[in-house]
ROMARKE-948886 format. One record per atom (N, C-alpha, C): residue number from 0; residue in one letter; atom name; y, z, x. Coordinates in nm, 4 decimals, m for minus. Layout:
<atoms>
+------+------+------+----------+----------+----------+
: resi : resn : name :        v :        w :        u :
+------+------+------+----------+----------+----------+
:  NUM :    A :   CA :        Y :        Z :        X :
...
+------+------+------+----------+----------+----------+
</atoms>
This chain:
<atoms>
+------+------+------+----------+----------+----------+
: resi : resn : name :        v :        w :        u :
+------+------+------+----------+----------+----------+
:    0 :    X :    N :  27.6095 :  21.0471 :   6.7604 :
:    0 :    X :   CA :  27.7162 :  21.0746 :   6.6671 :
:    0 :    X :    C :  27.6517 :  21.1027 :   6.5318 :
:    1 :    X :    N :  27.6841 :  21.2068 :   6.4442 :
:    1 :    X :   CA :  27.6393 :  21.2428 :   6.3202 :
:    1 :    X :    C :  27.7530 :  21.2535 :   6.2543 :
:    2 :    X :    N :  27.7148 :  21.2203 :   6.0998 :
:    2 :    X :   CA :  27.8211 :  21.1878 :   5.9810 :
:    2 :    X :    C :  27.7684 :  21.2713 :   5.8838 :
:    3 :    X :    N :  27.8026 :  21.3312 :   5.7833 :
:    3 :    X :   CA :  27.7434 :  21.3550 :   5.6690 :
:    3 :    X :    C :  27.8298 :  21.2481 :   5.5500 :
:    4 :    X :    N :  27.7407 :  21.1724 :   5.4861 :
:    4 :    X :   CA :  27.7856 :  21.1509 :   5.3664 :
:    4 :    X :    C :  27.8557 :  21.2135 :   5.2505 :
:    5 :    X :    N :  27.8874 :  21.1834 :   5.1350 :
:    5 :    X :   CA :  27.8799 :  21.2025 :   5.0193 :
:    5 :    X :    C :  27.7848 :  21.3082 :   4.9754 :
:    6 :    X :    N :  27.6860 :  21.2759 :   4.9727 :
:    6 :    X :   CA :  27.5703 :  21.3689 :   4.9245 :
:    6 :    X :    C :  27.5249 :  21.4729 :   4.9978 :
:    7 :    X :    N :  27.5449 :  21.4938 :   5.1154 :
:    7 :    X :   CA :  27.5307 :  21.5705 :   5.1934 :
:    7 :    X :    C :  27.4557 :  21.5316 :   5.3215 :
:    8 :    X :    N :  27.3661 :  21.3977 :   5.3154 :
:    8 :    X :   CA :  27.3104 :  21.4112 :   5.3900 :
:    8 :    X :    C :  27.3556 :  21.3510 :   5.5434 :
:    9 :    X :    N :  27.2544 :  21.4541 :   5.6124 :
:    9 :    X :   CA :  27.3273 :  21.3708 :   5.7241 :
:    9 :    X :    C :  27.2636 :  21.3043 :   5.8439 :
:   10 :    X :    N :  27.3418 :  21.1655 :   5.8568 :
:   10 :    X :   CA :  27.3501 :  21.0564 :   5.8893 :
:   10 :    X :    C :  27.3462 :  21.0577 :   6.0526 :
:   11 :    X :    N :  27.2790 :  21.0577 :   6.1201 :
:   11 :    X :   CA :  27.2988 :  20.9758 :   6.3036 :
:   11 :    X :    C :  27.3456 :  20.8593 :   6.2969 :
:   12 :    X :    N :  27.4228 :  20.8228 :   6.3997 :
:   12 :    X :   CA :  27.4850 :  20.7415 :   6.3978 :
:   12 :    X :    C :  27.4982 :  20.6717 :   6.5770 :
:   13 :    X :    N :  27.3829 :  20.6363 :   6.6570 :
:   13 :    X :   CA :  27.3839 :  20.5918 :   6.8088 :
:   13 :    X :    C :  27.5210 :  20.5115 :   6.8335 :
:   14 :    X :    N :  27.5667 :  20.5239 :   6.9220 :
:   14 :    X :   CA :  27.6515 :  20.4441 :   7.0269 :
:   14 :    X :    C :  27.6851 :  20.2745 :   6.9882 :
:   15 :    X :    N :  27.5479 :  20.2777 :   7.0510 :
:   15 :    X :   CA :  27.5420 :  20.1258 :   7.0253 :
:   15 :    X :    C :  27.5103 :  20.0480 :   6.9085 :
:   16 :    X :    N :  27.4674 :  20.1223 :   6.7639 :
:   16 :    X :   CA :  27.4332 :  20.0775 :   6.6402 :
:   16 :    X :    C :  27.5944 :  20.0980 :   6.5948 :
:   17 :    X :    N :  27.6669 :  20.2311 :   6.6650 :
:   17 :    X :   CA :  27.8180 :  20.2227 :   6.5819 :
:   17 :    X :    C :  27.9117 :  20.0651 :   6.6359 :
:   18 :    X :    N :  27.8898 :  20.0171 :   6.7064 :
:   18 :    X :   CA :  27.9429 :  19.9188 :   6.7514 :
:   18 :    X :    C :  27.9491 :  19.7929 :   6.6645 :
:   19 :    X :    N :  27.8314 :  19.8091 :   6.6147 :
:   19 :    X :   CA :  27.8089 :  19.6568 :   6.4921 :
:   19 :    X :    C :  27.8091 :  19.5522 :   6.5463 :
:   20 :    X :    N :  27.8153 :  19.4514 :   6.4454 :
:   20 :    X :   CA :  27.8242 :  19.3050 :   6.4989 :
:   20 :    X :    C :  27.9372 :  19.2051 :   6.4042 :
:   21 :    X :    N :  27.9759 :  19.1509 :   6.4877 :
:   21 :    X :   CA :  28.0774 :  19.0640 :   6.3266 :
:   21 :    X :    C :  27.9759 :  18.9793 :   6.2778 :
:   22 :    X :    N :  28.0287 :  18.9434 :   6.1876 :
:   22 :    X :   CA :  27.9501 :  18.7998 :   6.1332 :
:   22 :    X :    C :  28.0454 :  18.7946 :   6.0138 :
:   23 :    X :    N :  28.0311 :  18.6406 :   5.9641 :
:   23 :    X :   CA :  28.0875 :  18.5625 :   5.8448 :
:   23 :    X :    C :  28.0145 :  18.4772 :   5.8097 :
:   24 :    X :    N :  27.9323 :  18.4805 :   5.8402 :
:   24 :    X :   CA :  27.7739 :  18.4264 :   5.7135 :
:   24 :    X :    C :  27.6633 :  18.5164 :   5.6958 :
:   25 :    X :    N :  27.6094 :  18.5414 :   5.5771 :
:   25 :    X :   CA :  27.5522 :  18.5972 :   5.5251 :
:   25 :    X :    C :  27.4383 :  18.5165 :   5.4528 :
:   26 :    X :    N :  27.2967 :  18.5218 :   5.4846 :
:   26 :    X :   CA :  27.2085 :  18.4453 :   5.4011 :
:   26 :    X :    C :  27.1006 :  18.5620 :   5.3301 :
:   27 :    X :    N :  27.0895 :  18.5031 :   5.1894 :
:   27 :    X :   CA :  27.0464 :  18.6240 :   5.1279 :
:   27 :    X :    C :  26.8927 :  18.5583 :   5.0570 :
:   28 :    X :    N :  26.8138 :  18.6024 :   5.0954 :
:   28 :    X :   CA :  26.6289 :  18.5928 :   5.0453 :
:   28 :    X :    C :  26.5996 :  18.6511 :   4.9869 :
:   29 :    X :    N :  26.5230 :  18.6169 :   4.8941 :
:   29 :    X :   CA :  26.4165 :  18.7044 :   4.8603 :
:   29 :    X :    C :  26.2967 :  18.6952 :   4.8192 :
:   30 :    X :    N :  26.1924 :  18.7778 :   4.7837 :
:   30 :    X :   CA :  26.0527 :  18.7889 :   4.7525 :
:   30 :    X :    C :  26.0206 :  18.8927 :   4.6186 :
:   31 :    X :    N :  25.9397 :  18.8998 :   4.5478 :
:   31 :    X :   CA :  25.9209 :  18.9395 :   4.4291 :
:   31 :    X :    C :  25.9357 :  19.1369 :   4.4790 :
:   32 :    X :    N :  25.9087 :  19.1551 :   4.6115 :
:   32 :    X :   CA :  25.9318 :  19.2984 :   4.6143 :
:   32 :    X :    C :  26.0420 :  19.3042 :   4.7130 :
:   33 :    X :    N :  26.1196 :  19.2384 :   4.8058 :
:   33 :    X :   CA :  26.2284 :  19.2548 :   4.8461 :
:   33 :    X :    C :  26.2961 :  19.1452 :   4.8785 :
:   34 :    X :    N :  26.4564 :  19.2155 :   4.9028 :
:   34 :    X :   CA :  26.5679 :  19.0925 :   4.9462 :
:   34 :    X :    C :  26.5676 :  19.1070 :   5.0843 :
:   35 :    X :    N :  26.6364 :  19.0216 :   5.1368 :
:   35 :    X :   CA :  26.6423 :  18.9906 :   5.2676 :
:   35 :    X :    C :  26.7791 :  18.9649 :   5.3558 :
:   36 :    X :    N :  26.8578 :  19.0270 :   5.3646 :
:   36 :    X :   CA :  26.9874 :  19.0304 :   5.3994 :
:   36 :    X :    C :  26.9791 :  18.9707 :   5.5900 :
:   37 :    X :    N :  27.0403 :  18.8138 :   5.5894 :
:   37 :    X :   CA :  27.0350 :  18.8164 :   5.7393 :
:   37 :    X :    C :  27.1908 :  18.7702 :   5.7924 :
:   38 :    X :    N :  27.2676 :  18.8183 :   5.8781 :
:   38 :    X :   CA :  27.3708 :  18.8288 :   5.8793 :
:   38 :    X :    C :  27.3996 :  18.7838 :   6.0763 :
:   39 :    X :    N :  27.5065 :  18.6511 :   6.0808 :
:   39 :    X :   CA :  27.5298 :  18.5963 :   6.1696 :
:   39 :    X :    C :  27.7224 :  18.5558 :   6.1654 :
:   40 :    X :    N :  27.7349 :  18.5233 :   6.2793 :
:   40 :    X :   CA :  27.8500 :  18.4675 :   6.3226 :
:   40 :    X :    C :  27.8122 :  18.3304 :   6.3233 :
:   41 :    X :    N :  27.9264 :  18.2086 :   6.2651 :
:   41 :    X :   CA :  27.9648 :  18.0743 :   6.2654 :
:   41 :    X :    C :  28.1342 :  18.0594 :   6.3941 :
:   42 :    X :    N :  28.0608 :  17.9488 :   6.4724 :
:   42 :    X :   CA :  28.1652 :  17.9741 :   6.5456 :
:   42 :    X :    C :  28.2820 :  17.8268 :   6.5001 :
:   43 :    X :    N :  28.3896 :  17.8026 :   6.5182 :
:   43 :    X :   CA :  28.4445 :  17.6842 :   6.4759 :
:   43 :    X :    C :  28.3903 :  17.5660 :   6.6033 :
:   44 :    X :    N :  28.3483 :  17.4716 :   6.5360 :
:   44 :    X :   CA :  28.2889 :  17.3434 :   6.5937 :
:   44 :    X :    C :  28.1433 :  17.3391 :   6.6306 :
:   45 :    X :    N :  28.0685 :  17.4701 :   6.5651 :
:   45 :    X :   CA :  27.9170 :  17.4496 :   6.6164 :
:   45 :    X :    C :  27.8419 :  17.4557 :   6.5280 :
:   46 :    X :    N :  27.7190 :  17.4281 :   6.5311 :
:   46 :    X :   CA :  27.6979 :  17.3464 :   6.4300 :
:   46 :    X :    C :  27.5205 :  17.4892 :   6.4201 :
:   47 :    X :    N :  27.5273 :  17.5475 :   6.5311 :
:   47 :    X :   CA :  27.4259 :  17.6606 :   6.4789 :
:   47 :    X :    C :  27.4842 :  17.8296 :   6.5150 :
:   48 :    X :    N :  27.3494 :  17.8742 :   6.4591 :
:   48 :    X :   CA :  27.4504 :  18.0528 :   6.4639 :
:   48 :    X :    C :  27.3227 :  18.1153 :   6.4692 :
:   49 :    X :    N :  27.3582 :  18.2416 :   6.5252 :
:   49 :    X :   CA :  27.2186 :  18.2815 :   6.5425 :
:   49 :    X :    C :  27.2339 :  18.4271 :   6.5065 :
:   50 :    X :    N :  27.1128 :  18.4589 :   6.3729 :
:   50 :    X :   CA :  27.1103 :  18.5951 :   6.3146 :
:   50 :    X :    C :  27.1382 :  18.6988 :   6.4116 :
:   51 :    X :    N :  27.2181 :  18.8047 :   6.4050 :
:   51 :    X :   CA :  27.2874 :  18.8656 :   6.4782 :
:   51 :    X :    C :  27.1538 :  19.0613 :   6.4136 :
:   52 :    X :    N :  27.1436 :  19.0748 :   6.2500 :
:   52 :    X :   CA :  27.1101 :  19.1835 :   6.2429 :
:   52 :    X :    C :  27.0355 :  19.1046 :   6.0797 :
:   53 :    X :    N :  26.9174 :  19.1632 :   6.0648 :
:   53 :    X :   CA :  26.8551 :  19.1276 :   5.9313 :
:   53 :    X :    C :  26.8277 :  19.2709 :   5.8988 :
:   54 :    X :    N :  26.9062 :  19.3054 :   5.7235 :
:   54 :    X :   CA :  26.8390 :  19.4038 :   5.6635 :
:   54 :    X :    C :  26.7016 :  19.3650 :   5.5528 :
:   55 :    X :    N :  26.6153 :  19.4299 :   5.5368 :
:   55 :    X :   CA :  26.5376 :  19.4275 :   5.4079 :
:   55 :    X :    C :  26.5578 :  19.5415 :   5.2938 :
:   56 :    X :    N :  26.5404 :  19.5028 :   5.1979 :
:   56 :    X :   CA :  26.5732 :  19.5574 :   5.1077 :
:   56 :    X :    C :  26.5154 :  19.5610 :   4.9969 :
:   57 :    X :    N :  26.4591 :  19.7106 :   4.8949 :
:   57 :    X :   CA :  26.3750 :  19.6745 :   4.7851 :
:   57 :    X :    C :  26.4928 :  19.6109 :   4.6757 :
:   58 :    X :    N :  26.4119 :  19.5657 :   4.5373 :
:   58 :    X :   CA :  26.5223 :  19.5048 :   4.4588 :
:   58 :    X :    C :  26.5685 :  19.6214 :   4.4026 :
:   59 :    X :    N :  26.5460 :  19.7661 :   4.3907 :
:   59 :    X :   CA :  26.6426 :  19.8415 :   4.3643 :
:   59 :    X :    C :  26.7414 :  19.8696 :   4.4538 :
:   60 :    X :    N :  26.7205 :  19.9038 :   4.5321 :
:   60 :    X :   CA :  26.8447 :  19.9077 :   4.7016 :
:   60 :    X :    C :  26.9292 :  19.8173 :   4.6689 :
:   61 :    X :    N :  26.8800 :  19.6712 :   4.6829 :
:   61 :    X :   CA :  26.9854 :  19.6026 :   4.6521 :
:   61 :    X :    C :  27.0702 :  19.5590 :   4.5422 :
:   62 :    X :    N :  27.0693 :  19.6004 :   4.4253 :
:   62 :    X :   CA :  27.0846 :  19.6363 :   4.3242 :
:   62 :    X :    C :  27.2317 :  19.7412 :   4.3357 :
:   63 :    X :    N :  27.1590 :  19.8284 :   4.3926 :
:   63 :    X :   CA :  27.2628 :  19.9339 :   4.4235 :
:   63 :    X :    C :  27.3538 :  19.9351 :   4.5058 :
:   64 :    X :    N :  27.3606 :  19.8386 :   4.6363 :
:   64 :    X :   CA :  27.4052 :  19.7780 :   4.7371 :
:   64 :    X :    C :  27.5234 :  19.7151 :   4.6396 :
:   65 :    X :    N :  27.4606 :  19.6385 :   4.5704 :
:   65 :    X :   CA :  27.5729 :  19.5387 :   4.4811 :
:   65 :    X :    C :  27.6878 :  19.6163 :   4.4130 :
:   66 :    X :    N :  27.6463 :  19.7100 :   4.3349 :
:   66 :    X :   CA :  27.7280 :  19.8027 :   4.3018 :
:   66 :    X :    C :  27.8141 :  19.9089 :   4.3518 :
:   67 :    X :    N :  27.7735 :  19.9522 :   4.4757 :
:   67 :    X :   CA :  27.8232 :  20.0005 :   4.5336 :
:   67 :    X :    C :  27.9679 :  19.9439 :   4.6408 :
:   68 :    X :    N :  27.9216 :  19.7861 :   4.6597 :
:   68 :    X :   CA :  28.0163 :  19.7085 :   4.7475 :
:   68 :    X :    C :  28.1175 :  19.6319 :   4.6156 :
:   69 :    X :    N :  28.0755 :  19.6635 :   4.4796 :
:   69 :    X :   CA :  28.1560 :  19.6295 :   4.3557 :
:   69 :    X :    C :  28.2635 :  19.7337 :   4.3592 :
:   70 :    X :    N :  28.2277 :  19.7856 :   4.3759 :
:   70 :    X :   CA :  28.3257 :  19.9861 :   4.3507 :
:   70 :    X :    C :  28.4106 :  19.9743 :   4.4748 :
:   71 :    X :    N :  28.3707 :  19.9345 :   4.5870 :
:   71 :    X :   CA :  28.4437 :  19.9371 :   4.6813 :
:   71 :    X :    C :  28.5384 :  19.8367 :   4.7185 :
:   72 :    X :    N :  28.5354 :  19.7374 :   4.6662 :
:   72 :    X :   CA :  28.6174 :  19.6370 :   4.6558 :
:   72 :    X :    C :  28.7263 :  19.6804 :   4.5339 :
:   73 :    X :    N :  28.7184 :  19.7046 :   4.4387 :
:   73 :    X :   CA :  28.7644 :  19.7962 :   4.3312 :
:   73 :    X :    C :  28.8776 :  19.8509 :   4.4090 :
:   74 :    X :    N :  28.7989 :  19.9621 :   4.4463 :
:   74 :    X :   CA :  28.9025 :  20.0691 :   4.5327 :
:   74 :    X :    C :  29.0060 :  19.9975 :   4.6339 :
:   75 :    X :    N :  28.9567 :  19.9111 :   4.7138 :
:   75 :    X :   CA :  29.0293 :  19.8186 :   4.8326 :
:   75 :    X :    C :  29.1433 :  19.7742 :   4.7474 :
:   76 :    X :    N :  29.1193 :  19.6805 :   4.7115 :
:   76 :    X :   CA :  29.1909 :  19.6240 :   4.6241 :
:   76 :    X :    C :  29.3415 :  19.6572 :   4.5481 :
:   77 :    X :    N :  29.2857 :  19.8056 :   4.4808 :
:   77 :    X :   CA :  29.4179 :  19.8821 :   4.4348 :
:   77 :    X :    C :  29.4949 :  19.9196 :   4.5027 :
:   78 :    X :    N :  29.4322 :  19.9447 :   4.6541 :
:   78 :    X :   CA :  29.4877 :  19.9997 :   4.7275 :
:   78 :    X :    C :  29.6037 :  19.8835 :   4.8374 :
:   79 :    X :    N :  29.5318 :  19.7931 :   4.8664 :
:   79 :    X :   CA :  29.5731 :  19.6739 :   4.9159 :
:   79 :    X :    C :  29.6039 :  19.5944 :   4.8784 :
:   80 :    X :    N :  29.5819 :  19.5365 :   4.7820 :
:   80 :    X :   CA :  29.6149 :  19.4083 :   4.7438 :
:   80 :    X :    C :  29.4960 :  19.3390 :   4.6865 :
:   81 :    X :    N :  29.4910 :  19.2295 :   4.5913 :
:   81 :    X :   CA :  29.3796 :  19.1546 :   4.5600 :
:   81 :    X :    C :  29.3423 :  19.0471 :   4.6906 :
:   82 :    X :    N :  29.1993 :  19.0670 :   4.6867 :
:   82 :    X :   CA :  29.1406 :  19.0195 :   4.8314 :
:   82 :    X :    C :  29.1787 :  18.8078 :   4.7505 :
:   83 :    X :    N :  29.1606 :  18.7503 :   4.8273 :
:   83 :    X :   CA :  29.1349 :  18.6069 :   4.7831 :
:   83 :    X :    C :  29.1057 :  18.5301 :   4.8885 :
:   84 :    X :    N :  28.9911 :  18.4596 :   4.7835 :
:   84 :    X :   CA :  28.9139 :  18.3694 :   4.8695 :
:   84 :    X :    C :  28.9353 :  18.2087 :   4.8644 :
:   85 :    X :    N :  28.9838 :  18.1494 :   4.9965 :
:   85 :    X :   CA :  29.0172 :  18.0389 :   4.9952 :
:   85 :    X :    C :  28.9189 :  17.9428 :   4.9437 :
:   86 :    X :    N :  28.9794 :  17.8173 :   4.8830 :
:   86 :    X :   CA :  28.8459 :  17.7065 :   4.8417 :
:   86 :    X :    C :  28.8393 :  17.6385 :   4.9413 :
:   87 :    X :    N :  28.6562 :  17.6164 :   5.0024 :
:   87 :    X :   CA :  28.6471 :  17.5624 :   5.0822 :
:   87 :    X :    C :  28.6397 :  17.4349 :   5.0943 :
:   88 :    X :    N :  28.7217 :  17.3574 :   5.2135 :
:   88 :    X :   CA :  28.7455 :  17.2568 :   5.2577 :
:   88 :    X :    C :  28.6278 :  17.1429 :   5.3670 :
:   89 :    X :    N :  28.5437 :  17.1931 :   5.3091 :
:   89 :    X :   CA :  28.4399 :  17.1025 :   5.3315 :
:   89 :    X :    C :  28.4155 :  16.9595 :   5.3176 :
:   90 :    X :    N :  28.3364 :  16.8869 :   5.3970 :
:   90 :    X :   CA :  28.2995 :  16.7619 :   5.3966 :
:   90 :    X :    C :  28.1613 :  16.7690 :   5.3018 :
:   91 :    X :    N :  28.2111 :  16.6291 :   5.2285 :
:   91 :    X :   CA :  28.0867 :  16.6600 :   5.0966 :
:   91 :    X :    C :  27.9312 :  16.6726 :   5.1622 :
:   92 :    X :    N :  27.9192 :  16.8066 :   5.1078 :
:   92 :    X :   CA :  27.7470 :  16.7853 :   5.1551 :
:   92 :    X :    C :  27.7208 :  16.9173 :   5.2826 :
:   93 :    X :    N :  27.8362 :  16.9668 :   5.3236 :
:   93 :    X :   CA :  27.8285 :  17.0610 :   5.4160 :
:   93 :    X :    C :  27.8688 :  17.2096 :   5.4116 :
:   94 :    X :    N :  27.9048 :  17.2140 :   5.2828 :
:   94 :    X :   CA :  27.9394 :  17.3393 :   5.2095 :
:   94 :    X :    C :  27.8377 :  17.4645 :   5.2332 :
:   95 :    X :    N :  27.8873 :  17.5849 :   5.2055 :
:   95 :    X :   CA :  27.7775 :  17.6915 :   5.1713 :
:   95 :    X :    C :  27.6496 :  17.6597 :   5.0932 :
:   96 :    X :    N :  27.5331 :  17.6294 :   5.1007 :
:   96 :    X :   CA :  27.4601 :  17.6741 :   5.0018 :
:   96 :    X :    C :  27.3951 :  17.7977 :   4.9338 :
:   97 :    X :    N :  27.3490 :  17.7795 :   4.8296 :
:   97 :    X :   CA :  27.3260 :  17.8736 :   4.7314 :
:   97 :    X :    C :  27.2662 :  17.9744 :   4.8400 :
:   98 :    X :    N :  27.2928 :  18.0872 :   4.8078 :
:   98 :    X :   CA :  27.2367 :  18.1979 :   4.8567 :
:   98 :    X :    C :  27.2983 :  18.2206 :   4.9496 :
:   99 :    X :    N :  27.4140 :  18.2035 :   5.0355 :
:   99 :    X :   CA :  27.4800 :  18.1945 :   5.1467 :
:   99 :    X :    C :  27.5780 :  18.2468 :   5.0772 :
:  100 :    X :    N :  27.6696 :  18.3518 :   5.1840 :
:  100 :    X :   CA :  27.8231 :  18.4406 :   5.1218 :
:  100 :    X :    C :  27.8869 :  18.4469 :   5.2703 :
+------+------+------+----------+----------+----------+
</atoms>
């Protein structure tokens, strides 16, 4: 499957990469020359999860990543409704930590 972007270029797109993966945790790394995007499913009552797809990323990419998923939430938003995020109901001590979305 091929896409062209925005810019023109254009994009392949396999079968099985269009399929994706869910996930609702997100753990985010990094190192003085890149971030580390690793992205898993939490299931209710278990207590591990297992990285499903890890991107790397220079700190400009992600940079731009940020901005780009800023703009798009933007757009969502006007269009839908304001997204909102519940406060989590955690047991003290078991919360997200830092770097986790």
């Amino acid at each position: 499957m091929a896409e062209t972007n925005q810019s023109g270029l254009d994009i392949e797109l396999d079968e099985q990469v269009a399929q994706g993966h869910y996930s609702n945790l997100a753990i985010i790394s990094h190192s003085t020359s890149e971030f580390i995007l690793d992205f898993a499913a939490v299931l209710p009552g278990m207590q591990k999860a297992r990285v499903k797809s890890r991107i790397i990323l220079t700190p400009e990419h992600a940079k731009r990543l940020l901005r780009s998923l800023q703009e798009n939430i933007v757009r969502y938003e006007s269009s839908m409704g304001k997204i909102e995020i519940p406060s989590p109901q955690h047991a003290s001590g078991t919360g997200p930590k830092m770097g986790e979305a």
